[in-house]
N, C-alpha and C positions, 0 to 999 in steps of 0.2 A: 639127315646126317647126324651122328651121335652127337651129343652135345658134349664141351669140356669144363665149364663151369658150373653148369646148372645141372640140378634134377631133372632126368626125364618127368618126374612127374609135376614139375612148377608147370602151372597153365595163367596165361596174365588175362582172366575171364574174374577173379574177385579180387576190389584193391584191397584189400589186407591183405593177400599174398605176394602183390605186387609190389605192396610199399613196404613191406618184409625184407625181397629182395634188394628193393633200391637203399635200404638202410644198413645191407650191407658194403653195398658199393661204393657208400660216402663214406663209410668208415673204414674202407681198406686203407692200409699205410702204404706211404709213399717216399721211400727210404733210399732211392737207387733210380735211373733213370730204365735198368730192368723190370724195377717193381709199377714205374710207370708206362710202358707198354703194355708191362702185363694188366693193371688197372684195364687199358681201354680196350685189351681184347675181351676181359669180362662186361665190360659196360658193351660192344659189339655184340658181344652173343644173345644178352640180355634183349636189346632192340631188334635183335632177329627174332626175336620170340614173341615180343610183343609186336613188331610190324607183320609178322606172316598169319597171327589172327584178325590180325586189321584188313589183310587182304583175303584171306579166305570171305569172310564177312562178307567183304567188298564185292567179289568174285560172283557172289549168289542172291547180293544184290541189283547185280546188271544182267545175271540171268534171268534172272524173276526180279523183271520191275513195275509187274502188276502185282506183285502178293507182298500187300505191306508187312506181314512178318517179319522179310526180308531187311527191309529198310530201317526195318524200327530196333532190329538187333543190332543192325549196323550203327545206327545214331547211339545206341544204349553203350556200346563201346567206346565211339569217340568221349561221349559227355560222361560216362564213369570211372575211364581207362587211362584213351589215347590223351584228353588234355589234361587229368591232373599229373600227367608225365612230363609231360613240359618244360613247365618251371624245374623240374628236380632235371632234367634233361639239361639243361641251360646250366643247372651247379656245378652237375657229373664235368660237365665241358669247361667250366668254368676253375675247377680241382684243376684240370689237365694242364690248362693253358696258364693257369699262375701257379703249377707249381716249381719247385726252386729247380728242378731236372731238366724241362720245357727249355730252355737255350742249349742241354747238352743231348738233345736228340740225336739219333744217325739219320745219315744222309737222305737212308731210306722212307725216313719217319717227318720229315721237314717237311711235306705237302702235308699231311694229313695236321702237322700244326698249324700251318695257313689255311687250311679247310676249319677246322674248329675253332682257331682264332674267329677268323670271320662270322660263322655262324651265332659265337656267343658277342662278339659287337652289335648284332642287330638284335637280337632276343630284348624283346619287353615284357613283360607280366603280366600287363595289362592287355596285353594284343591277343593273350591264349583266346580269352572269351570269343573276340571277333575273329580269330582262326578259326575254331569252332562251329558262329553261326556260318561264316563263311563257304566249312566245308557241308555244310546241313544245304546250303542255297545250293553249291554246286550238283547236289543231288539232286536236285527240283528241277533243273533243266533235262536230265534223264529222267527223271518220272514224265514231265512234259510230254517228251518227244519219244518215250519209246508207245505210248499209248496212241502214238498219229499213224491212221490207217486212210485208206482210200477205195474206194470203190470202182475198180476200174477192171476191165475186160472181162466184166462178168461177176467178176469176186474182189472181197476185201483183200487190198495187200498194204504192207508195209512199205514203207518210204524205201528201204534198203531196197527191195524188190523190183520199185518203179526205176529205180537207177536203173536194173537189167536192161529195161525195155530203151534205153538211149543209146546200145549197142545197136539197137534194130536199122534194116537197112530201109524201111521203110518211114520215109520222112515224116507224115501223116503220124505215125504210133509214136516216132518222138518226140513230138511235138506236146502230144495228148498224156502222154507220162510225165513228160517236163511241167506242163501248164499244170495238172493235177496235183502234184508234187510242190508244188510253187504255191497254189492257193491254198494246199491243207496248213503250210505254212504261216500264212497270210493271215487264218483262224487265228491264230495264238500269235502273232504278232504283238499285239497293245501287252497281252501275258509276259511273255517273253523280254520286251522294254522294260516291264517293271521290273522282273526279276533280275536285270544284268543291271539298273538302277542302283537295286540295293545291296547287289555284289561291287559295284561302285565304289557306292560310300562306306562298305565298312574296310576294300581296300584302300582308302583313299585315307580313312582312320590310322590303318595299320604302319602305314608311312609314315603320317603325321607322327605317332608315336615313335616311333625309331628312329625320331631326328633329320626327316626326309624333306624336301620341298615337294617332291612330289613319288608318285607309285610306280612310274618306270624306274626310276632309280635305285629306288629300293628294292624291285624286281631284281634288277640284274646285281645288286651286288649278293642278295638271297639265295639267287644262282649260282653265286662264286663263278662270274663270269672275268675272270683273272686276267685272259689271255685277249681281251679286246673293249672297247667303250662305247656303250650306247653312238656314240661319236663316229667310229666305225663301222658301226649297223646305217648309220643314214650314208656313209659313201657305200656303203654294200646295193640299199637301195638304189640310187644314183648308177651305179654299176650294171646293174641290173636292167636300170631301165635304160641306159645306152646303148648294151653290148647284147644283151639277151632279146628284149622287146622285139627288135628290130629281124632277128631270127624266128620269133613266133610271128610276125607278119609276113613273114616267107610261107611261112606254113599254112597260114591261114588263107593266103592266097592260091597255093599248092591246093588245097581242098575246095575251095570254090570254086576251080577250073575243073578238078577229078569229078566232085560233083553235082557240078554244072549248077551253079546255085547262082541266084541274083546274088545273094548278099546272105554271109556265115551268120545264122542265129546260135545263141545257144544252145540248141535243142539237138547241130552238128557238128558238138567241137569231140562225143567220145565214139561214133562210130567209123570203122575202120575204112581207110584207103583203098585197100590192100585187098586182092579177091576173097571172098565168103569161106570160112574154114569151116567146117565141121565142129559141132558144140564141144569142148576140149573135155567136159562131163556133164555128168546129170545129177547126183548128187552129192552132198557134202563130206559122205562117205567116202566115194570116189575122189574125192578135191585131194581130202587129208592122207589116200594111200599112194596114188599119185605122186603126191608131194611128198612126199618121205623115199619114193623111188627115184625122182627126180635128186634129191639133195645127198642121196649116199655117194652121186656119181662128183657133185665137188669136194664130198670128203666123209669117206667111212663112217669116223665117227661121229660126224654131224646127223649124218642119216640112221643111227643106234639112236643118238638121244631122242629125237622127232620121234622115232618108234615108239619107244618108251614112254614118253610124255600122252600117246594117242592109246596105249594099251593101260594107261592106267587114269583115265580120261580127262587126261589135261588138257583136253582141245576140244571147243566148244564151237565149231563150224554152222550148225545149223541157224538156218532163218525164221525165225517163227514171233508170233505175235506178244507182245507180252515182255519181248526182251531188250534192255537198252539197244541206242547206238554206237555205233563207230567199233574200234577195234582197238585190241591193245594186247601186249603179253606180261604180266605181272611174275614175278619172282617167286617164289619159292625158297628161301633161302635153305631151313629144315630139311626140306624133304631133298634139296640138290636139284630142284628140277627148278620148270614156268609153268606156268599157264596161259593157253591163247584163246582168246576169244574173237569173233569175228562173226561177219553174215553170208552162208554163201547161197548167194541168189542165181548161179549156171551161167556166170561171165567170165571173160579173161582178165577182169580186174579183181578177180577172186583167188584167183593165184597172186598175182604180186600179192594181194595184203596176206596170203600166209607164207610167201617166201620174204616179206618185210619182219613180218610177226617172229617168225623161226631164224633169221637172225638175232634180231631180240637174246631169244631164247639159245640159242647159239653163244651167245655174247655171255650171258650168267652160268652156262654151262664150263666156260675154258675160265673162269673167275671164279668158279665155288670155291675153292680151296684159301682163298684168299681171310683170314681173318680178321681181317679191320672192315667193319661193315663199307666208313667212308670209302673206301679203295675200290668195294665188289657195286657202288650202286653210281657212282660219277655220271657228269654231266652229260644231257643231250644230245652236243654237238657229237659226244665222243658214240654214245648209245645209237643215237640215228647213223652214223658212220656204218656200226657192225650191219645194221639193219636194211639201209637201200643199197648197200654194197653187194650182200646176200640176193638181191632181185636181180641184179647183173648177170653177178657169178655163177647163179643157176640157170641162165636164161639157155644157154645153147645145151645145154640136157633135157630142155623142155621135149623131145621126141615121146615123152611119157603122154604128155597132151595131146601133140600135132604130129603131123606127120613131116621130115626132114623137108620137102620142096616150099611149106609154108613157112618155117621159121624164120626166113631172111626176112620175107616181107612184114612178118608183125614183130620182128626185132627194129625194123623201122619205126615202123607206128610206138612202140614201147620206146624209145629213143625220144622223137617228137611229143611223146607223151607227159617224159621226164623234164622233157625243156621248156613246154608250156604251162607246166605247173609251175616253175620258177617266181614270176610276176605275180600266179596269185597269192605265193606263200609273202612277199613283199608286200603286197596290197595288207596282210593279215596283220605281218608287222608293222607296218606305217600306220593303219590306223587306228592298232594300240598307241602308237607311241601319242598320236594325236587325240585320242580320248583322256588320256593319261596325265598326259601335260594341256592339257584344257578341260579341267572338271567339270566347270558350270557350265558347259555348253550342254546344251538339252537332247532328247531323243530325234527330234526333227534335224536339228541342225547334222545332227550325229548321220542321221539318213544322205545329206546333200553331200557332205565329204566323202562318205563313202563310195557314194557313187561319183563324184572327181577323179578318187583313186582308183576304179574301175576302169573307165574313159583314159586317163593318163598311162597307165601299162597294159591297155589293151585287154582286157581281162573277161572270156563269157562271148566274143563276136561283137555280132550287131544288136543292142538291146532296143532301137528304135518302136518305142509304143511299148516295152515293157517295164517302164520305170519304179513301177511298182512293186513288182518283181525282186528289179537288179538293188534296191535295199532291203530287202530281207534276207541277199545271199549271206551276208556274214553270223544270221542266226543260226545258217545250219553247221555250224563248224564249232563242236562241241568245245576245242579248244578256250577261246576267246570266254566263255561262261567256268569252263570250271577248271583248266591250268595258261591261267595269261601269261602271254607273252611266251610260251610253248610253242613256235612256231616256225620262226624264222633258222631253228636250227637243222631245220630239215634243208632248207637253203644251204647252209654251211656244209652237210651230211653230203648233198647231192652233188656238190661240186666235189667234193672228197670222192666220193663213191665212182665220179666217171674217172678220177685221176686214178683208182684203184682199176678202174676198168681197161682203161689204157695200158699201165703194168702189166695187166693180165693179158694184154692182144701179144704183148712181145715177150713176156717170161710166164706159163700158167704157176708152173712151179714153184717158182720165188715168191709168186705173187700170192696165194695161198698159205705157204708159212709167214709173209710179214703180215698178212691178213688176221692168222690167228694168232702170232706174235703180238699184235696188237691188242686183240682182245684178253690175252692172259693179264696184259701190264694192268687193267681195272680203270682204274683213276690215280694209282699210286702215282703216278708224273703228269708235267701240265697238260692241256690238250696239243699245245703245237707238239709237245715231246712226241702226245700220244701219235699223232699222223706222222711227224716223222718216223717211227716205231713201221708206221702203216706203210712207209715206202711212198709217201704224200706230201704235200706241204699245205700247210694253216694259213692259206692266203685266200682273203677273196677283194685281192685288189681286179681293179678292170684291164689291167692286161695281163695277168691270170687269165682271169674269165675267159676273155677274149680267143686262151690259147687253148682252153678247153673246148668251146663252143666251134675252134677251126677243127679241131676231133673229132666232136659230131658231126659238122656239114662233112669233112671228109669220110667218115662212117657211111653218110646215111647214101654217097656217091656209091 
């Protein structure tokens, strides 16, 4: 997108250009509550330029995270760039929020001063440095783990890949891709304690310095989590394990009878109920055009921009060795576009993570126009909303995959799929919160809680004789290592997303303009605003839930 304050040709790759620019930005005048807008749409365009190099980096980083090149350009950024920005980041906010204008804002512009208020209350100077090693550690767990291979049916595969094989209907292969998977883990275990150790302590610093008792706290107000309290997260919890639990042991029983099991391991909670479909593709090629024909049918221009983004190759579907994990879609701001990255190993859990992903990118697409960066990049609860909402929405277009007699029955299983992942995303949050707020407890003790919180919301089957195991699951969840306390808003997301799904069984039409009425608003309003906006409510009390979850059992009738 053309820029409006800056040279096309300012690049924030040397800081003497950099600190150039920002020397101008301290010394713009601020003479008008005019002139103060206009200030911070220049300081926005400014950090669109300098975060879209930090993610490109980034980007090519997690593609290639065996070729230290990669890494080391990346770090060369942060520690030359990204943190001596920082501090002058913290002034630029800091001009905004005491200047004499700042109480005579319009209406429109009052979040975005509770947004930078807050973020310049917490800013220390001294915390840049351990931002910094902090974001160097976070990348250590992706170096770790994208180099974990395994040796199984013949050839080396990737962790991503052994997932496939827990679709299988043959109980024996799941078993042997699970266990395999579980012990390449087991490897790097003692590694992996140390490195979340010392991602620990320098979050646990970062708090202390910003006047915290402790790192959940500081967390959530970081977040600008406005609209709810740590406090509300643990009856969310609670909630959860009432109303929802109680429903995944329906299901869990439902499958032990379908397939006639003594007793649910984890090795049977992802293969299907449902009779044997036909492989939905073969490769990732396939995945990506697919899904681009799939998504024009919930909205034209949803399915232009997908196009777009895979013709000019912002989608990075393929599995291969060498490449971090997990998935994610990163922004774009410049160029107007995302980028997706993902693995796709020939499952049906390969489509949700790029019609997850392609919300995402959906979501930045109906916001580019938007020029206050605070507005186009807002919170989680509101980003995972666009994004599991989108896995609904295209679900009964899915004929691009399957053929029309199968989609009832794995619109079930994708239903039960969605409601058993509930409890683990709580297990995820609960035992941040209790790491968090209990520092000096050690990596052992950290083992024995976790596994409580496993057993207590039912989480994984029957782990009986796998205890070894069932504490190393929370190393594989990149989260937890390199964006804590990232979690739980997917929780919050998913109950939005079936209330959007409901909408949509009795109006599609409504339901799709408040959808993308939603996504246009940004983060300019709070989050409850935003879901109202959605046609939704910001509730995750237990008879909510409760009234969600009678939606599903009647669905799944």
């Amino acid at each position: 997108m053309k820029r409006r304050y800056f040279s096309e040709k300012f690049s924030p790759l040397v800081w003497e250009d950099v600190e150039l620019e920002i020397k101008k930005l301290l010394e713009l005048p601020i003479k008008s509550v005019e002139d103060l807008i206009y200030f911070w749409e220049n300081v926005s365009e400014f950090t669109i330029i300098v975060s879209d190099v930090y993610g490109e980096l980034y980007i090519k980083m997690t593609q290639f995270s065996d070729q230290p090149k990669y890494a080391k350009e990346f770090h060369r950024y942060i520690d030359e760039i990204v943190a001596r920005c920082q501090p002058i980041e913290f002034q630029l906010k800091k001009k905004f929020c005491e200047s004499l204008y700042f109480s005579q804002l319009p209406k429109e512009y009052i979040h975005l001063g509770n947004i930078l208020k807050n973020d310049k209350d917490i800013f220390r100077e001294e915390n840049v440095a351990f931002l910094v090693e902090e974001e160097k550690l976070t990348a250590k767990y992706a170096e770790i783990t994208s180099k974990m291979t395994v040796l199984f049916d013949g050839e080396e595969k990737t962790i991503q890949q052994l997932n496939g094989y827990l679709e299988n209907k043959d109980r024996t292969i799941r078993e042997c891709a699970w266990r395999a998977m579980y012990e390449r883990y087991m490897r790097d275990q003692e590694q992996l304690d140390i490195l979340f150790d010392n991602l620990k302590t320098i979050r646990i610093q970062i708090a202390k310095n910003a006047g915290f008792e402790n790192y959940r706290d500081y967390v959530h107000k970081a977040k600008g989590r406005f609209s709810y309290s740590p406090g509300d997260l643990l009856q969310l919890h609670e909630s959860v394990l009432q109303v929802v639990v109680p429903l995944v042991s329906e299901f869990d029983k439902e499958r032990k009878e379908k397939l006639q099991l003594e007793t649910v391991r984890p090795w049977d909670l992802k293969v299907s109920l449902e009779e044997e479909v036909d492989n939905p593709f073969h490769t990732h090629i396939e995945l990506v055009e697919k899904s681009i024909r799939t998504i024009v049918k919930v909205d034209e221009g949803f399915g232009r921009e997908l196009e777009s983004m895979w013709k000019h190759n912002r989608i990075d579907a393929e599995n291969r060795k060498g490449k971090a994990p997990g998935g994610y879609c990163y922004p774009l701001y410049e160029k107007g576009s995302s980028f997706i990255f993902m693995h796709s190993v020939g499952v049906r859990g390969d489509i949700e993570t790029l019609m997850h992903e392609a919300g995402h990118a959906m979501h930045n697409m109906m916001k580019r126009d938007e020029k206050i960066l605070e507005y186009r990049e807002g919170p989680s609860e509101v980003a995972e909303l666009a994004s599991m909402s989108m896995e609904l929405l295209s679900f009964k277009h899915r004929e691009e995959f399957y053929k029309l007699k199968d989609l009832e029955g794995l619109y079930r299983d994708e239903l039960k799929t969605k409601i058993q992942h509930l409890p683990w995303e709580i297990v995820i949050d609960a035992f941040q919160h209790w790491i968090y707020l209990n520092p000096e407890r050690n990596a052992d003790e950290r083992r024995i809680y976790f596994s409580e919180l496993m057993d207590r919301f039912n989480v994984g089957g029957d782990w009986t004789g796998l205890e070894k195991e069932k504490v190393v699951r929370w190393m594989m969840l990149l989260h937890i290592f390199e964006i804590p306390f990232y979690y739980i808003e997917y929780t919050l997301a998913q109950l939005g997303a079936l209330a959007i799904w409901r909408n949509y069984k009795k109006d599609p039409k409504k339901t799709i303009e408040q959808y993308k009425n939603f996504m246009r608003l940004g983060y300019s309003q709070t989050v409850s605003e935003i879901y109202e906006a959605a046609g939704i409510r910001f509730d995750f009390s237990k008879e909510y839930i409760r009234e969600l979850m009678n939606f599903v059992r009647e669905e799944l009738k």
